[in-house]
N, C-alpha and C positions, 0 to 999 in steps of 0.2 A: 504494500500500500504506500503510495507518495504522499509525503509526505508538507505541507503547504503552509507557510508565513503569511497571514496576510496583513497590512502594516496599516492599520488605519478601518475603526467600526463605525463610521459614519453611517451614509443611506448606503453607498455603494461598496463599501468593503462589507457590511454584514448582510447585504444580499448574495454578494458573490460569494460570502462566507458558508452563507446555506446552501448555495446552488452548490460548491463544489463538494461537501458534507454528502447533498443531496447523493452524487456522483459516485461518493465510495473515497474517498478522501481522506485524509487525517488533518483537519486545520488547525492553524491555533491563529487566533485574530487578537493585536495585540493593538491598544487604544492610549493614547497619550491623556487626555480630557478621564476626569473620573464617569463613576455609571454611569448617566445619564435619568437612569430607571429612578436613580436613588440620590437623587441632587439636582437643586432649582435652577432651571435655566438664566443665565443672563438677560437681561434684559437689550433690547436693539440690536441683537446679532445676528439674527438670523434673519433674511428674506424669506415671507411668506412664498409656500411652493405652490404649482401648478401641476398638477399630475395629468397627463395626455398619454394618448394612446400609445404610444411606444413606450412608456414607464410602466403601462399598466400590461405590457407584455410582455415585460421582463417579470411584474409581481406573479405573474399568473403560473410562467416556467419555474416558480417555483411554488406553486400550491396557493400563496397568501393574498392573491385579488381581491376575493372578496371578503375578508377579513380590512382588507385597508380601504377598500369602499365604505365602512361604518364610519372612517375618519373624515370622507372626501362630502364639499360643500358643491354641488355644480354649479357651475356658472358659462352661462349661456351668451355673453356677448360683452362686450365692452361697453362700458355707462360713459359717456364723455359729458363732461361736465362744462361748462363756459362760466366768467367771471361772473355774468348776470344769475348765478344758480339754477339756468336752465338746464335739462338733461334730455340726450338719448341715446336710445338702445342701439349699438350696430352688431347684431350677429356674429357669433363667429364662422357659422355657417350657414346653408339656406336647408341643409337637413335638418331635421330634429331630432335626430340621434345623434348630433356632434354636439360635442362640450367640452369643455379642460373643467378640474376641479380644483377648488382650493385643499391645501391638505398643510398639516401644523407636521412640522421638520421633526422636533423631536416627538410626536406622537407616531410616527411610519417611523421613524428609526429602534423607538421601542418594541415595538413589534416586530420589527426584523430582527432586534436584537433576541427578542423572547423566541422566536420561532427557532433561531441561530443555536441556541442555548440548550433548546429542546433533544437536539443532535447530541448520541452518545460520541459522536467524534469531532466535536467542534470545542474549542477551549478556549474562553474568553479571558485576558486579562488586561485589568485597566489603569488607568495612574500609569505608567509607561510610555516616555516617551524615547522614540527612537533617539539616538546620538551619531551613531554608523553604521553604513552599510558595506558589508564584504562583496562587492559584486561579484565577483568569480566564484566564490565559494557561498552562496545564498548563504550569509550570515550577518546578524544586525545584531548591533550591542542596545542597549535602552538603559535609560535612568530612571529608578523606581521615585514618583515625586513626592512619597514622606519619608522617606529613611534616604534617601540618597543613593543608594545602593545602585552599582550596574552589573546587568544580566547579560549575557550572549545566547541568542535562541540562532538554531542552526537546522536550515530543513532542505528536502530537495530544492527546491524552487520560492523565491518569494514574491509577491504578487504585492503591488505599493498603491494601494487607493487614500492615501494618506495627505491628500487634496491639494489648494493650490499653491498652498506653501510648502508641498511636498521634501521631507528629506532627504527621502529615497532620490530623487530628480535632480536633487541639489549633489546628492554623490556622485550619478553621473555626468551633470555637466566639472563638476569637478576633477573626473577622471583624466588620465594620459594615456592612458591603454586605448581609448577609440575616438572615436569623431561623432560628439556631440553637440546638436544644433537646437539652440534655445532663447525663444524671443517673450516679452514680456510687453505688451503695449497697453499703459493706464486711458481711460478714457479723461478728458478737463474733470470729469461731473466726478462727485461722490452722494452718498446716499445715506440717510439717517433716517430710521424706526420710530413713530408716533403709532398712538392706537387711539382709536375711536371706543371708546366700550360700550357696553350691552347699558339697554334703558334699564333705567329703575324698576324693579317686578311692579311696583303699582302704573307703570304706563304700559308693560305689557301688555299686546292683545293678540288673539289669532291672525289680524291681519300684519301688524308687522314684527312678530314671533320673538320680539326683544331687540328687533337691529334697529338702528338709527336714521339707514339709508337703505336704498333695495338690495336684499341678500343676493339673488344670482347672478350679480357680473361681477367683473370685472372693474372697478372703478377708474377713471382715468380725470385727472384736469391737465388740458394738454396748454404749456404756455410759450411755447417757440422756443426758449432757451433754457426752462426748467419743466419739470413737470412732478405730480404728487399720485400716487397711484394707491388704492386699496383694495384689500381682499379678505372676505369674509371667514369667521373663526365660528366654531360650533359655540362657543360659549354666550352668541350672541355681538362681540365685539369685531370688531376690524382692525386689520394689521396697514397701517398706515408708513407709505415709503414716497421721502421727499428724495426727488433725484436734482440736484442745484450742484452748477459750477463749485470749485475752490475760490476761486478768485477773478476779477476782471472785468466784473457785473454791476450792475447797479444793486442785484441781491444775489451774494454768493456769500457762503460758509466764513470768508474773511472779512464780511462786514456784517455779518448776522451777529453779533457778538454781546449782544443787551436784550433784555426781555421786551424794552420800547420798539428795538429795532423789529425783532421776531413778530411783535403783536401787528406793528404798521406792514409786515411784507404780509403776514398771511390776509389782514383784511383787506389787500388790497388784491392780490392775487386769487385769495380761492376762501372767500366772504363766509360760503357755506358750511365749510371746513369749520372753521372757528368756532360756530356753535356748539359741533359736534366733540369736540377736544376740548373739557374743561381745564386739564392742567398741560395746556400746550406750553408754553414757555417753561415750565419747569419740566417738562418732558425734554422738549430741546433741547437742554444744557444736559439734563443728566445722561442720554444715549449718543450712543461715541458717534463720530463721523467714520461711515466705511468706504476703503475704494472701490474700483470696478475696474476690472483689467482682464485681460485676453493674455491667455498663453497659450505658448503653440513647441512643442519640441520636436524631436528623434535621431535616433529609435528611440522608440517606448522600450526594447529588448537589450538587456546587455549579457551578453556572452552565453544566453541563452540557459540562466538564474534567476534574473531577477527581469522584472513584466509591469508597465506603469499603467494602470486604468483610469477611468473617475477624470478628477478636475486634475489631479496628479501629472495625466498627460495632456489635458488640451482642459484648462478652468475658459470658463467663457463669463461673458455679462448675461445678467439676467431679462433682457427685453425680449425673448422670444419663449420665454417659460421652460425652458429648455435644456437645461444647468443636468439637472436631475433625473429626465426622461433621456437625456442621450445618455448618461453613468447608467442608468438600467439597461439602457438597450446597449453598452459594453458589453455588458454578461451574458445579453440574449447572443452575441455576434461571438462573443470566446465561446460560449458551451457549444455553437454551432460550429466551430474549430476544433475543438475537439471531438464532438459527433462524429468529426469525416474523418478524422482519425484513431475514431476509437478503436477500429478493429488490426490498427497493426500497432503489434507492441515494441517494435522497433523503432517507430517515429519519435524522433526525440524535442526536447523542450523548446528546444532554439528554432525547430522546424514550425511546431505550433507557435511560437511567437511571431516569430518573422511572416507566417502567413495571416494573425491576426492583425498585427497591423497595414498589412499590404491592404487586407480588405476594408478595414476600418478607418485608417488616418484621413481618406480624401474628404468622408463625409465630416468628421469632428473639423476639418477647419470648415467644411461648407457652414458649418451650422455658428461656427465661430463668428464666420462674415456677418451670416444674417443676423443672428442676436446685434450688433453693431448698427447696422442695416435698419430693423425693428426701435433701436435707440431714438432714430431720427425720426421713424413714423410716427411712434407714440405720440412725443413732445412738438411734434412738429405739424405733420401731415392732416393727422385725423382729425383735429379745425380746421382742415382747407376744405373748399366747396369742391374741387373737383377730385379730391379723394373720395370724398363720402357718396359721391353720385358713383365712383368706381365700387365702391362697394356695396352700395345700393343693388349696382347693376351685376356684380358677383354672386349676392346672397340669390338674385331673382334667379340667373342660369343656375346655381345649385340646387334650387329649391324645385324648378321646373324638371330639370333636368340633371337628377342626382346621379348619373352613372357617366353624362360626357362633359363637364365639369369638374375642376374643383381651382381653388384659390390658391395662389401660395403659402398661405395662412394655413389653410384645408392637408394642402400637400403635405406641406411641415408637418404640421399638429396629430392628421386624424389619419393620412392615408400612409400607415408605419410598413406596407408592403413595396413601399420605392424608399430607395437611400435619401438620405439629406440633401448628396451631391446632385440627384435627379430633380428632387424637388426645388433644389435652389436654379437648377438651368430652366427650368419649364417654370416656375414662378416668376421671376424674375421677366424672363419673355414676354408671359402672359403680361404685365403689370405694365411693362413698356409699352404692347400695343393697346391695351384698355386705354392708358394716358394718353397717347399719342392720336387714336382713334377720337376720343370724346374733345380733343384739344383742338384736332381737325374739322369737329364738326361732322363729321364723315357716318358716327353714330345718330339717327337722329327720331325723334318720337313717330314716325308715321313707321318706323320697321318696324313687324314682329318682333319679339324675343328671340325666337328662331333664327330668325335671319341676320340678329346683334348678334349669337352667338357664335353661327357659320364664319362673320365675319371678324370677329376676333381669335378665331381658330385659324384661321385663314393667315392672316395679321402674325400669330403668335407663329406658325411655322416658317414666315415668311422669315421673322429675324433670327429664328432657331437658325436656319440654313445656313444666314447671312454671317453667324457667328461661328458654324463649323467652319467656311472657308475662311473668314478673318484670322481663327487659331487653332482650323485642323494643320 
C-alpha cells in the first residue's frame, strides 16, 4: 500500500484526502492552523464561497454531495444594486436548473474533515506547520506550534495542497536541481469582510425568513473603480466583501483611515448598505485588509515525489467563484489519472504526475485569466446598458433554447463537461460578437429570437476561425 503526505486540510487537501483513502491509500494529512472542528474562526478571513457545478462533482466522486447541499444557500442570479437603492435580478442562466450556491468555508471543510476522519486509513494531524521539504526523497520536517518541537514525516509520494502561500512551492522555486517557473501578479484592489446580520427574531417573518435583503442572489453594487458584493449565510446574515483600490482614489484603503471618512464613503456610494450594517465603522477597522493575486507556476511535479494541487499550484482571484470548484475538480482530473493507470503497476509516480499536469495546467491558467476578466465585469460592466441588454439577450436564447446555447458564464459555471480552456475560447467569442452585433445595430427588435440567435452563432464562429488563423 502507498503510502501518501498530504500537506495542507483545507477544502482541497481533505477532499483529496478522502478520495485517495477512498482509493486504498494510506494518508496522513498534516495541517499547520489548529482543528478547525474545535476553535473559532477569525473573523474577515475568509471569502464567502460559491459552490458550482464542477465543485459539486468532485463532492459527489467522493460520496459527500449531498451531505454539503444541507450547507448550500442557492442563488439564482446576481442583484445589482445602483446608488439610488434601486435593484435587479440578472440571471445567471435562462435554465432553471442552473444556480451556484452560497456555502460557509469552514462548514464544507468540517465535513470533509469529519468524513476524512471516518477513514480507518487517513491520519489527521494538526498544529503542524511545514518548515521543509525533501523533494527527492518525499520528506517534510514541521514544527509542532505549542511545544516547539520538529517532526520529519516521510512517505512515498507527497501531495502539497497547502494553498497560496504554499511551502511546499516555495521549496521548489527555491530549488537548483530543476527549472522552476513562478509568477505572482497582485491585483491594485484589496478586499475586507463586513456582515450584514440576520433581523431581530421579532421582525422575523415567513416572507423575509430573517434576511435583510433578498436571500437568493448574489448581491452586487457595481461602482466603476470599486465594488461591494454579498452572499447569503444560513444563519440569516450576509457575508459582506468590499473590493477598493490601496491607494490612488478618491476612496481607497489609504484614505479610509477614520470612522468620518468610512461613514461619508459608504453613504455616499452604497446608501443602502448602511442601514443594513449597524457596526460598520467599527467592523472596518477591526477586519484586516486582504490581497488578491494570481499565481501561476511549473511543474507542479518534482522528481516525481512531490505533486502541487489546490491554490498551491495556480491561487486565482475570487471574481468568477471559482477558487474552490476548480481545487475540486483537481481531484476529479488526478483520480481520472490514475483510473487510466490503474491497471499497470509499473507506471510510476512521475508518469502520473507529468500526465496530470499536461492535462490540467492549460485550463487552471484559462480560469486564472477569467476570474481577472470577471474582476472588471462585476465593478465595471454590469451598470452598462449595453451589457445588461447582452445579457438580457443570453438568459432569453438559454431559456428558449436550452440545448444550443449557453453563456460564458453558463460555460464556466454549469457546463463542467468542456474544460475551462474550451469555455474561455467559445465565451469569450460569443461575448465579442453579442457586443459587437448589438453595437452595430445589426441585432434588431423586428428578428425573431431564432434568427438573433442563428446570427450570433454565425458571428461567434466567424471570429473562432479568425482566431485559429491569427494563432494557429
Amino acid at each position: 500500500m502507498n503510502n501518501i503526505l498530504i500537506i495542507g486540510a483545507g477544502l482541497c487537501g481533505s477532499l483529496l484526502a478522502l478520495r485517495m483513502a477512498q482509493r486504498g491509500y494510506q494518508v496522513t494529512l498534516v495541517e499547520k492552523r489548529p482543528d478547525l472542528r474545535k476553535t473559532t474562526q477569525d473573523a474577515g478571513r475568509s471569502i464567502n464561497l460559491a459552490l458550482s457545478d464542477r465543485g459539486l462533482r468532485g463532492l459527489r466522486l467522493a460520496g459527500v454531495e449531498e451531505e454539503a447541499k444541507k450547507l448550500c444557500i442557492p442563488m439564482n442570479g446576481r442583484m445589482i444594486h445602483d446608488k439610488a437603492g434601486n435593484t435587479f435580478l440578472s440571471p445567471y442562466s435562462g435554465r432553471n436548473d442552473e444556480y451556484i450556491n452560497s456555502i460557509s468555508r469552514p462548514g464544507l471543510n468540517m465535513l470533509l474533515l469529519d468524513e476524512a476522519e471516518k477513514m480507518t486509513n487517513v491520519k489527521i494531524i494538526f498544529n503542524q506547520a511545514c518548515e521543509e521539504v525533501d523533494l527527492e526523497n518525499a520528506s517534510a520536517t514541521f514544527r509542532d506550534f505549542n511545544s516547539k518541537e520538529e517532526t520529519k514525516i516521510t512517505a512515498d509520494v507527497i501531495l502539497a495542497t497547502d494553498g497560496a502561500g504554499s511551502v511546499v512551492r516555495k521549496n521548489m522555486f527555491e530549488s537548483r536541481k530543476f527549472l522552476f517557473s513562478f509568477s505572482q501578479q497582485w491585483l491594485s484592489h484589496g478586499y475586507k469582510e463586513l456582515e450584514i446580520p440576520a433581523l431581530p427574531t421579532a421582525e422575523k417573518t415567513s416572507k423575509n425568513d430573517g434576511y435583510r435583503t433578498y436571500k437568493n442572489s448574489l448581491h452586487i453594487w457595481p461602482r466603476g473603480e470599486d465594488m461591494l458584493i454579498a452572499l447569503p449565510n444560513l444563519d440569516g446574515s450576509f457575508t459582506v466583501t468590499l473590493f477598493l483600490p490601496y491607494e490612488n482614489s478618491d476612496y481607497c484603503f489609504a484614505n479610509l483611515t477614520t470612522p468620518e471618512m468610512v461613514n461619508e464613503y459608504f453613504n455616499k456610494e452604497f446608501p443602502d448598505v448602511v442601514e443594513m450594517i449597524p457596526n460598520l465603522s467599527e467592523e472596518f477597522f477591526n477586519n484586516p485588509t486582504g490581497p488578491l493575486g494570481t499565481v501561476k507556476c511549473s511543474p507542479w511535479n518534482s522528481f516525481g515525489k512531490v505533486l502541487l494541487l489546490g491554490d498551491a499550484a495556480h491561487a486565482i482571484v475570487p471574481f468568477y467563484g471559482q477558487g474552490m470548484n476548480a481545487s475540486f475538480e483537481d481531484v476529479v482530473v488526478f483520480d481520472e489519472v490514475l483510473e487510466k493507470f490503474n491497471s499497470d503497476e509499473k507506471i510510476s509516480w512521475n508518469t502520473i504526475f507529468k500526465e496530470y499536469e499536461a492535462v490540467r495546467k492549460k485550463d487552471t491558467d484559462a480560469i486564472a485569466d477569467l476570474a481577472v476578466d470577471n474582476f472588471h465585469e462585476m465593478k465595471e460592466h454590469t451598470a452598462m446598458e449595453i451589457f445588461q441588454r447582452k445579457r438580457k439577450l443570453e438568459t432569453a436564447f438559454e431559456a428558449e433554447f436550452p440545448q444550443d446555447y449557453y453563456s460564458k458564464y453558463s460555460l464556466v459555471t454549469f457546463k463542467e463537461s468542456i474544460t475551462y480552456s474550451e469555455a474561455m475560447k467559445r465565451g469569450r467569442a460569443q461575448d465579442k460578437a453579442i457586443l459587437n452585433l448589438l453595437d452595430d445595430g445589426k441585432i434588431t427588435e423586428e428578428m425573431s429570437l431564432k434568427e438573433k440567435l442563428e446570427l450570433v452563432k454565425k458571428e461567434t464562429e466567424t471570429i473562432l476561425h479568425n482566431d485559429e488563423v491569427a494563432f494557429g
